[in-house]
MDTraj code that builds the backbone (N, CA, C; nanometers):
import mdtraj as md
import numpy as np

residues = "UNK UNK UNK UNK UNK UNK UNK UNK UNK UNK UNK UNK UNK UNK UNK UNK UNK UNK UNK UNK UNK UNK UNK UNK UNK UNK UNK UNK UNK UNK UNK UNK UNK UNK UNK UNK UNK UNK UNK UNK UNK UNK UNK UNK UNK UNK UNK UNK UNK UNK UNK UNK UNK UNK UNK UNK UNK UNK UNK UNK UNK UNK UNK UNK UNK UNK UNK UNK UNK UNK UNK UNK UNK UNK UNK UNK UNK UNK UNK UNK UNK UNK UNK UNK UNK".split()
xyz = np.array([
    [0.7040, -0.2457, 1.5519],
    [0.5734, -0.1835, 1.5378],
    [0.4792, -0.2864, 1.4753],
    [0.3606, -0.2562, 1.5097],
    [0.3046, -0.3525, 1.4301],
    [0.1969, -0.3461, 1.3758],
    [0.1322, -0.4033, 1.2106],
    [0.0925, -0.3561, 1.1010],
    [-0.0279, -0.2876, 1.1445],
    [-0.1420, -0.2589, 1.3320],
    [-0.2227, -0.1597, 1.3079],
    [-0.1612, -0.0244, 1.2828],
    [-0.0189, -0.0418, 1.3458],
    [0.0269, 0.1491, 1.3155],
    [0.0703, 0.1834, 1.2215],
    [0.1196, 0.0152, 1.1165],
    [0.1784, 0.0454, 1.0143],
    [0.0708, 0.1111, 0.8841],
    [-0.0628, 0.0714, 0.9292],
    [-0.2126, 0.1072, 0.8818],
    [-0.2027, 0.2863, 0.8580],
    [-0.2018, 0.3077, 1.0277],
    [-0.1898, 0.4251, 1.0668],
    [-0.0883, 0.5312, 0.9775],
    [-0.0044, 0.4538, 0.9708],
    [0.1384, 0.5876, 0.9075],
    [0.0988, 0.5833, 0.8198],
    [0.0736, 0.4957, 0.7156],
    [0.0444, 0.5371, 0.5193],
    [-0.0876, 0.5919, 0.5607],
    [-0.1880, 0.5672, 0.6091],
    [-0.3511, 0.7133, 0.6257],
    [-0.2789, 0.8326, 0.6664],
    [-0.1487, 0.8303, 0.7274],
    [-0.1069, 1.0048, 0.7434],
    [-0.0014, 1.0125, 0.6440],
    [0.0189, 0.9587, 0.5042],
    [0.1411, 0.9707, 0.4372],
    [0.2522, 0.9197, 0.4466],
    [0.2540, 0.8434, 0.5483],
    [0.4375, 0.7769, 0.5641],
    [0.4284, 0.6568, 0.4784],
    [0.5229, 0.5788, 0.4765],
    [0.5631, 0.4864, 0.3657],
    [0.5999, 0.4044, 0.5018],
    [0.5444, 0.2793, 0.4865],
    [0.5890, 0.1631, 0.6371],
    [0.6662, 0.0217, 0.5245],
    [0.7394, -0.0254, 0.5829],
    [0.7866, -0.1785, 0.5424],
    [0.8099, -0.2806, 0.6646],
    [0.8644, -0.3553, 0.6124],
    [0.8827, -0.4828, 0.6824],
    [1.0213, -0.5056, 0.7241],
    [1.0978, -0.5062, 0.8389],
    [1.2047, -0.5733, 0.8307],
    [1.2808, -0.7072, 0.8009],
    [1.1205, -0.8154, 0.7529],
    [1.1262, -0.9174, 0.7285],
    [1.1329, -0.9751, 0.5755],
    [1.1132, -0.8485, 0.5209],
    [1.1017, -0.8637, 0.3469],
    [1.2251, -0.8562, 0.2843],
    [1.2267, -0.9225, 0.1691],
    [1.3652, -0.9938, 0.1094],
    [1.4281, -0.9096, 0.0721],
    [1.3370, -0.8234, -0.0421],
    [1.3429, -0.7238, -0.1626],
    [1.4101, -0.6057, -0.0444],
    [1.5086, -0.5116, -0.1079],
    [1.5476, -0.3970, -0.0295],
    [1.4950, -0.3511, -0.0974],
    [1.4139, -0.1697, -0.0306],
    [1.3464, -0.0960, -0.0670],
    [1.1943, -0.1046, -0.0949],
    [1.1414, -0.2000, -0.0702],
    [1.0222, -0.2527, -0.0603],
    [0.9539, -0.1551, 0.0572],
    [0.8167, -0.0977, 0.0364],
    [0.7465, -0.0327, 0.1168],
    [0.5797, 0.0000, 0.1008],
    [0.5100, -0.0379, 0.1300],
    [0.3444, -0.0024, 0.1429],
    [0.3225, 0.1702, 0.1573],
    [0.2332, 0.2240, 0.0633],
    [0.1898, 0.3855, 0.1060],
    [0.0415, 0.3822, 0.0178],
    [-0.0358, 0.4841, 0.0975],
    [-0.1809, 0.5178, 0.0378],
    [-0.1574, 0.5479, -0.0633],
    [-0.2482, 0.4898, -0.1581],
    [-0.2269, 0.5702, -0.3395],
    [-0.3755, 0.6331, -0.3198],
    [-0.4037, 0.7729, -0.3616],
    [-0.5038, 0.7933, -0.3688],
    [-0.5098, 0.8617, -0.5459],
    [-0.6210, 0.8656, -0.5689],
    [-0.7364, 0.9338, -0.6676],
    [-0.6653, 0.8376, -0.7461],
    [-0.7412, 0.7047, -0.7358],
    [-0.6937, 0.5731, -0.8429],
    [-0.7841, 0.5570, -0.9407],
    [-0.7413, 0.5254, -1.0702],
    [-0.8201, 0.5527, -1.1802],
    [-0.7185, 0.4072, -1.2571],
    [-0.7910, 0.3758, -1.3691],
    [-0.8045, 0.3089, -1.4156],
    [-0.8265, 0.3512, -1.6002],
    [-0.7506, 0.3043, -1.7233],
    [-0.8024, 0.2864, -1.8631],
    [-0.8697, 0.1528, -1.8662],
    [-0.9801, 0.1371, -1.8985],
    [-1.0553, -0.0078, -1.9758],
    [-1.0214, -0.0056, -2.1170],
    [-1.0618, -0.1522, -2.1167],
    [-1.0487, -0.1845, -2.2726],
    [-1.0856, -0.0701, -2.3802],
    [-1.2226, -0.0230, -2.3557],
    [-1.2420, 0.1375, -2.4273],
    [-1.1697, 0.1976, -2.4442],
    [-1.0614, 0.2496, -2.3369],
    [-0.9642, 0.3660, -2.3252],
    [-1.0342, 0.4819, -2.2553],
    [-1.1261, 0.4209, -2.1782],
    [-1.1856, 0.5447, -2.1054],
    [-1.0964, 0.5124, -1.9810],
    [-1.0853, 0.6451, -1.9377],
    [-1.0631, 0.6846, -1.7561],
    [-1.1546, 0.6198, -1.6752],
    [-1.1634, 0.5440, -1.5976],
    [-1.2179, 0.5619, -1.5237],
    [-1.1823, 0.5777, -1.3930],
    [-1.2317, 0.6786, -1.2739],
    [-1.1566, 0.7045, -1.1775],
    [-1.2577, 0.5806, -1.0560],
    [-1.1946, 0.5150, -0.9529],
    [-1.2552, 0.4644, -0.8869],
    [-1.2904, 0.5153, -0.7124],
    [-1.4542, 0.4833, -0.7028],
    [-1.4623, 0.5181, -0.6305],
    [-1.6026, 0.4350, -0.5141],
    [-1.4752, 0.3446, -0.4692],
    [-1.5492, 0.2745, -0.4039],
    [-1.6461, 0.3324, -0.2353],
    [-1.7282, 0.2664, -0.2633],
    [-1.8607, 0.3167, -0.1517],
    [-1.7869, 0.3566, -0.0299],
    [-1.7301, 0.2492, 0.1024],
    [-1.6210, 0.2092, 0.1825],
    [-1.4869, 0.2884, 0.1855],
    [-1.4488, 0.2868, 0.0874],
    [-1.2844, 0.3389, 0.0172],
    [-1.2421, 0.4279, -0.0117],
    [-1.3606, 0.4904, -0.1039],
    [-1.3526, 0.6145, -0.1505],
    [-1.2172, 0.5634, -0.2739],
    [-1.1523, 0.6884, -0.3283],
    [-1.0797, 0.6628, -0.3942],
    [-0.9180, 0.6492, -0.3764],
    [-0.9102, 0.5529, -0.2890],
    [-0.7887, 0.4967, -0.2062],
    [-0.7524, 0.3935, -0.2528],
    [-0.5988, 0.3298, -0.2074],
    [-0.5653, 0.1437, -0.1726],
    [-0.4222, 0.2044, -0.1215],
    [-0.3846, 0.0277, -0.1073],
    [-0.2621, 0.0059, -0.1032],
    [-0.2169, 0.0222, -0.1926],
    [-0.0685, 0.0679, -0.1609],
    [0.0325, 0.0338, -0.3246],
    [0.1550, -0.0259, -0.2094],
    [0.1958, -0.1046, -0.3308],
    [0.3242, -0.2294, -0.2361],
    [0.4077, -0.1618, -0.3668],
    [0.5179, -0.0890, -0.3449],
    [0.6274, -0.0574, -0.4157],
    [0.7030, -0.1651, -0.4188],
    [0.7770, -0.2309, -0.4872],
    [0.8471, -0.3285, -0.4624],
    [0.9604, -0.3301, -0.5807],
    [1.0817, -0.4304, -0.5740],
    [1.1807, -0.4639, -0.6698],
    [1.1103, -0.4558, -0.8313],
    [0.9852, -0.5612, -0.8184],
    [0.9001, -0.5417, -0.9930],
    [0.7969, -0.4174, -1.0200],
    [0.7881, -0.3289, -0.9323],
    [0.7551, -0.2171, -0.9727],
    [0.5960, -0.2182, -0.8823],
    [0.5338, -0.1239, -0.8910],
    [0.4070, -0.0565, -0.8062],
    [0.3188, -0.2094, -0.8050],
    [0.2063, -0.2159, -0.7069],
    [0.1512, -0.3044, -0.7394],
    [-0.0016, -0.2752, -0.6355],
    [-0.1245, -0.1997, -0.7041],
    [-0.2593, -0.1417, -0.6053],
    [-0.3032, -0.3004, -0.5862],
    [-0.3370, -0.2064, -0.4862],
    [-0.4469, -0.3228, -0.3963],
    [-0.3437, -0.4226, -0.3778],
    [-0.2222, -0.4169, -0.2857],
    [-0.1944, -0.4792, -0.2358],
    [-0.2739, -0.5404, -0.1193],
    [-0.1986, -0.6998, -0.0927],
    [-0.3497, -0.7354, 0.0254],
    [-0.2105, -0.7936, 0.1151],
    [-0.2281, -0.7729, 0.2642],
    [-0.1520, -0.8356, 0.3141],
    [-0.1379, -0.9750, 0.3864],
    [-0.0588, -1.0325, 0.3963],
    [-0.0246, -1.2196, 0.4042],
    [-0.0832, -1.2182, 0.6163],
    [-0.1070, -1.3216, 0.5980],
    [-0.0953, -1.3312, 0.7452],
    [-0.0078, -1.3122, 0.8305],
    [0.1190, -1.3187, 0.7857],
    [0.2659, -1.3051, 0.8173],
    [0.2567, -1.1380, 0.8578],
    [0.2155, -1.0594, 0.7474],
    [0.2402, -0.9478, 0.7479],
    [0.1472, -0.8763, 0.8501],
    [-0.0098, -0.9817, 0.8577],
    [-0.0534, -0.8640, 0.9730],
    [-0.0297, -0.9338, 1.1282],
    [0.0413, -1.0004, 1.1230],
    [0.0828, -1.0686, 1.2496],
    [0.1971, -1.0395, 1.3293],
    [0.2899, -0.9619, 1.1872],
    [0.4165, -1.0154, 1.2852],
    [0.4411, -0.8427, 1.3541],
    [0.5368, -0.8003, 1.4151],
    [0.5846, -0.6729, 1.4909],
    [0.7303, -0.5916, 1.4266],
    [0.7340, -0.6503, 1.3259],
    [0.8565, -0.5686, 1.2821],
    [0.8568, -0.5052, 1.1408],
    [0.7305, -0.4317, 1.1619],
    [0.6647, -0.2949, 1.0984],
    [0.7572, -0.1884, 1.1189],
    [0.7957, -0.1011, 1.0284],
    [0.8674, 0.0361, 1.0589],
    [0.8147, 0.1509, 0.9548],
    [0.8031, 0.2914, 1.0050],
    [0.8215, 0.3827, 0.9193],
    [0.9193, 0.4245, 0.8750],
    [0.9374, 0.4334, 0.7140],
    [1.0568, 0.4633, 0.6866],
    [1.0438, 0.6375, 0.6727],
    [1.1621, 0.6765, 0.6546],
    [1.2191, 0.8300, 0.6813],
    [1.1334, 0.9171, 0.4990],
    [1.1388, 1.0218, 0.5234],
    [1.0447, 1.0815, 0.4393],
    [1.1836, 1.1467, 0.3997],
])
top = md.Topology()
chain = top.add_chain()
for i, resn in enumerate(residues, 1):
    res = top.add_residue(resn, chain, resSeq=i)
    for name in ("N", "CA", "C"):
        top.add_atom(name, md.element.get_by_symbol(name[0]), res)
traj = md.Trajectory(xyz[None], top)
């Protein structure tokens, strides 16, 4: 599959990975209503113009990681999958 559908499945909830990634259990899914503490300790919830209050999250071996961005590798190559819910 490849990363436009892998786009596609996390905007409908699925969790997509790579068959090419090192880490087992590694997987991309929409994080929504993302918020943020600042230095203040205020909330703040984000809500970009474009975005709304969305991103990536790259689950991975070291733990969550928003706004993941993907490598060229990743939007190039075809061995995108949805994993099972």
């Amino acid at each position: 599959m490849d990363f436009g559908k892998a786009i596609e499945a996390i905007k409908a909830g699925r969790k997509a990975s790579r068959a090419g990634w090192n880490g087992k259990g590694q997987y991309i899914e929409l994080a929504a209503c993302v918020s943020y503490k600042n230095a203040a300790g205020e909330i703040i919830n984000v809500n970009h113009q474009a975005l709304g209050n969305n991103a990536i999250a790259f689950v991975g071996t070291s733990g969550v990681q928003l706004g993941w961005l993907a490598s060229q590798a990743d939007m190039l190559t075809e061995d995108w999958q949805i994993l099972p819910d």
